[in-house]
C-alpha positions as CSV (number, residue, x, y, z in Angstrom):
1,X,-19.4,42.6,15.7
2,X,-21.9,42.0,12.8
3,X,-24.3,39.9,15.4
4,X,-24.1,43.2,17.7
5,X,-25.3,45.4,14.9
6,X,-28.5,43.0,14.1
7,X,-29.3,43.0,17.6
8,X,-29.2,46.7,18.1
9,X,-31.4,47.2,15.0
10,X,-34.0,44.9,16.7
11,X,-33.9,47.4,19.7
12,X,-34.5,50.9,17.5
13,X,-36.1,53.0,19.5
14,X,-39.2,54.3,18.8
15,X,-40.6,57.9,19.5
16,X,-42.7,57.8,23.3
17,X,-46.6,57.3,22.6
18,X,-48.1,58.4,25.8
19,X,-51.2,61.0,26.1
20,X,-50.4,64.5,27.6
21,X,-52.5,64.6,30.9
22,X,-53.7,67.9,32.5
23,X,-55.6,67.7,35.3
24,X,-58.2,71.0,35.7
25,X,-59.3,72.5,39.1
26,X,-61.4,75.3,39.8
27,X,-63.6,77.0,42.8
28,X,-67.5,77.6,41.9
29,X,-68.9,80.6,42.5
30,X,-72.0,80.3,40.8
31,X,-74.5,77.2,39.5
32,X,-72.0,74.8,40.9
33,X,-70.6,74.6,44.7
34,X,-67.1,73.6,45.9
35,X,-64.7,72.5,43.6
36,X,-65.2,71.8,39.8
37,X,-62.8,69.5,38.4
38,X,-61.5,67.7,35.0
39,X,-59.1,65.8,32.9
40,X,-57.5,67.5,29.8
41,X,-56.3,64.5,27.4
42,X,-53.9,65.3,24.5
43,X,-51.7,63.3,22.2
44,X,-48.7,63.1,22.7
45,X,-48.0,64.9,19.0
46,X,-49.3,67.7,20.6
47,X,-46.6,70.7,20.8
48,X,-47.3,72.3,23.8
49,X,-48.5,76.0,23.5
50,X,-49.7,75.6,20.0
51,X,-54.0,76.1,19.3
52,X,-55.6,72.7,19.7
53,X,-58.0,72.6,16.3
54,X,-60.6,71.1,15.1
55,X,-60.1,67.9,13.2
56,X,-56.7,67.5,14.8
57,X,-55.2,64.6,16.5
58,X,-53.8,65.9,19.3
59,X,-57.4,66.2,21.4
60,X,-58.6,62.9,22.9
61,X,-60.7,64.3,25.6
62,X,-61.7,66.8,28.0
63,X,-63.6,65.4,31.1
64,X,-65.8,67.3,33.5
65,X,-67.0,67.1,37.1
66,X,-68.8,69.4,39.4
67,X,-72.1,69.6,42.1
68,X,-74.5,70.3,39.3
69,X,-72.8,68.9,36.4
70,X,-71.0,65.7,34.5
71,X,-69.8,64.9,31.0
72,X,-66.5,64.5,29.0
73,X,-66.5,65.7,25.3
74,X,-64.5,63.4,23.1
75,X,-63.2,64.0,19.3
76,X,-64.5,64.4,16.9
77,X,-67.1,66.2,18.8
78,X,-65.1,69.1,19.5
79,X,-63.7,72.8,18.4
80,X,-61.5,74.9,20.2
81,X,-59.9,77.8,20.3
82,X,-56.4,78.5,22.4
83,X,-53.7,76.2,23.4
84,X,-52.2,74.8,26.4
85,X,-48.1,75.5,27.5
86,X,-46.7,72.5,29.8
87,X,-46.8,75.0,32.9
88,X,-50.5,75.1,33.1
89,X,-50.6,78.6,31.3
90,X,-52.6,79.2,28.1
91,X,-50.9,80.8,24.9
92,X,-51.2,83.9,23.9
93,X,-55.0,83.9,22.8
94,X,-55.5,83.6,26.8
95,X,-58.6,81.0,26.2
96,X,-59.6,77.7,25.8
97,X,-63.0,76.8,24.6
98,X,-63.9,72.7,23.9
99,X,-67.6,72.1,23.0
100,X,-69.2,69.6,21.1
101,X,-70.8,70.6,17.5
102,X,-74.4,69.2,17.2
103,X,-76.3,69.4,18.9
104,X,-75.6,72.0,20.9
105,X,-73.6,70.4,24.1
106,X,-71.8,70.7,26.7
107,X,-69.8,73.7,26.3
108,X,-66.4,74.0,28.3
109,X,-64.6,78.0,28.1
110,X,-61.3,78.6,30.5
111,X,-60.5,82.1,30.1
112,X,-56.7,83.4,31.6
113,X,-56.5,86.5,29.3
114,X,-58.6,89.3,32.2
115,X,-59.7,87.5,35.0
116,X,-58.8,83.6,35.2
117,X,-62.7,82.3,35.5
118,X,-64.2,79.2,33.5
119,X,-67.9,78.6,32.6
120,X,-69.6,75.6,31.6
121,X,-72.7,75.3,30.1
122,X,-74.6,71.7,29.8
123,X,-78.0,71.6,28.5
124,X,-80.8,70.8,29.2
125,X,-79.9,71.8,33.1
126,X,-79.6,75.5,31.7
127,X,-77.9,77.5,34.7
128,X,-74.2,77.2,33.7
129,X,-71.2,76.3,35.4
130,X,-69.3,79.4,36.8
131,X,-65.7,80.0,38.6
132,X,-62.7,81.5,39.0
133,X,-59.1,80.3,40.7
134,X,-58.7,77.6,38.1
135,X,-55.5,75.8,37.1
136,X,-54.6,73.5,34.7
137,X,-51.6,71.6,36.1
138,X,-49.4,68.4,33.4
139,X,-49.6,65.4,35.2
140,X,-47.9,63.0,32.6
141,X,-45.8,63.3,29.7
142,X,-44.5,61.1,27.6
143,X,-43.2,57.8,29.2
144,X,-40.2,55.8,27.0
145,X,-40.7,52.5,25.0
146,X,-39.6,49.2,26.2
147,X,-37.8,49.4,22.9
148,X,-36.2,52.7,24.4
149,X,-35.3,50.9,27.5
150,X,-33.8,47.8,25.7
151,X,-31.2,49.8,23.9
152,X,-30.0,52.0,27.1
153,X,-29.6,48.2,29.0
154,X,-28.1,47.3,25.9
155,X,-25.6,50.0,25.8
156,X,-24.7,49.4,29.7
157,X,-24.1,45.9,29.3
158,X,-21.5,46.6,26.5
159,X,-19.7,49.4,28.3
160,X,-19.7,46.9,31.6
161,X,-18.1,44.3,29.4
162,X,-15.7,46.8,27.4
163,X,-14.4,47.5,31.4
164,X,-13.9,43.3,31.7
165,X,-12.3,42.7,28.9
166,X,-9.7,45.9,29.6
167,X,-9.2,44.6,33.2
168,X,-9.0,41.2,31.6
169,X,-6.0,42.3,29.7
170,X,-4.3,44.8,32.4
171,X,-3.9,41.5,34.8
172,X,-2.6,38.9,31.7
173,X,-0.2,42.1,30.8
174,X,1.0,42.3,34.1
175,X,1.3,38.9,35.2
């Protein structure tokens, strides 16, 4: 029994470190042409709906793609306002706003609150980014630990053999 105990203790399982992925999608209208598109990157601390900060460690990054346009703006780089809920939606503020600090970059703003459009500004081409029909859509989560997946195997291999032994001893009882 004591041998089962250290071996389970080898096998704690250990909160999921994977990066929140959203990916972003939105139609030009003006200063780009089709479709504008981007990679959201947060830790997995992050608590969905809550303002993403700056100085905190849930940003990683916030890629960008369009016709005119190209860049990704990592931390510590970065301010924001707003936050992000796992449905895609924005929290309350209605906004999210990622730019880098100095000097003055690229400047990312995704704004759900009136109308849902997003502008991006990237000097030194000048004529911004602009677009509505955008969405912001969570394509991974957290993924579990080997560590995680040890201690389920673990657990199914001692329930299997609990079922043995108890069928074990049905047939000697019976015999």
């Amino acid at each position: 029994m004591a041998a089962f105990f250290l071996t389970a203790a080898l096998f704690h399982p250990a909160p999921s470190r994977a990066d929140v992925v959203f990916d972003f999608s939105g139609v030009c209208t003006s200063g780009c042409t089709g479709t504008a598109t981007g990679v959201l990157t947060l830790a997995d601390s992050y608590a969905f709906g809550s303002d993403i900060l700056f100085g905190w460690p849930d940003f990683i990054s916030f890629a960008y793609s369009s016709s005119s346009s190209s860049f990704e703006i990592a931390a510590p780089d970065f301010n924001s306002d707003g936050g992000i809920n796992a449905d895609g939606s924005f929290n309350w503020q209605g906004i999210l706003d990622f730019f880098t600090r100095a000097p003055i970059g690229p400047v990312f703003t995704a704004s759900a609150a009136n109308a849902r459009e997003f502008e991006v500004y990237e000097p030194p081409n000048g004529e911004p980014d602009f677009g509505t029909a955008f969405t912001f859509t969570l394509v991974s989560g957290t993924v579990p630990e080997p560590s995680t997946w040890a201690m389920m195997l673990l657990g199914f291999a001692g329930l299997g053999y609990g079922r043995y032994r108890k069928a074990r001893q049905a047939a000697a009882a019976s015999a």
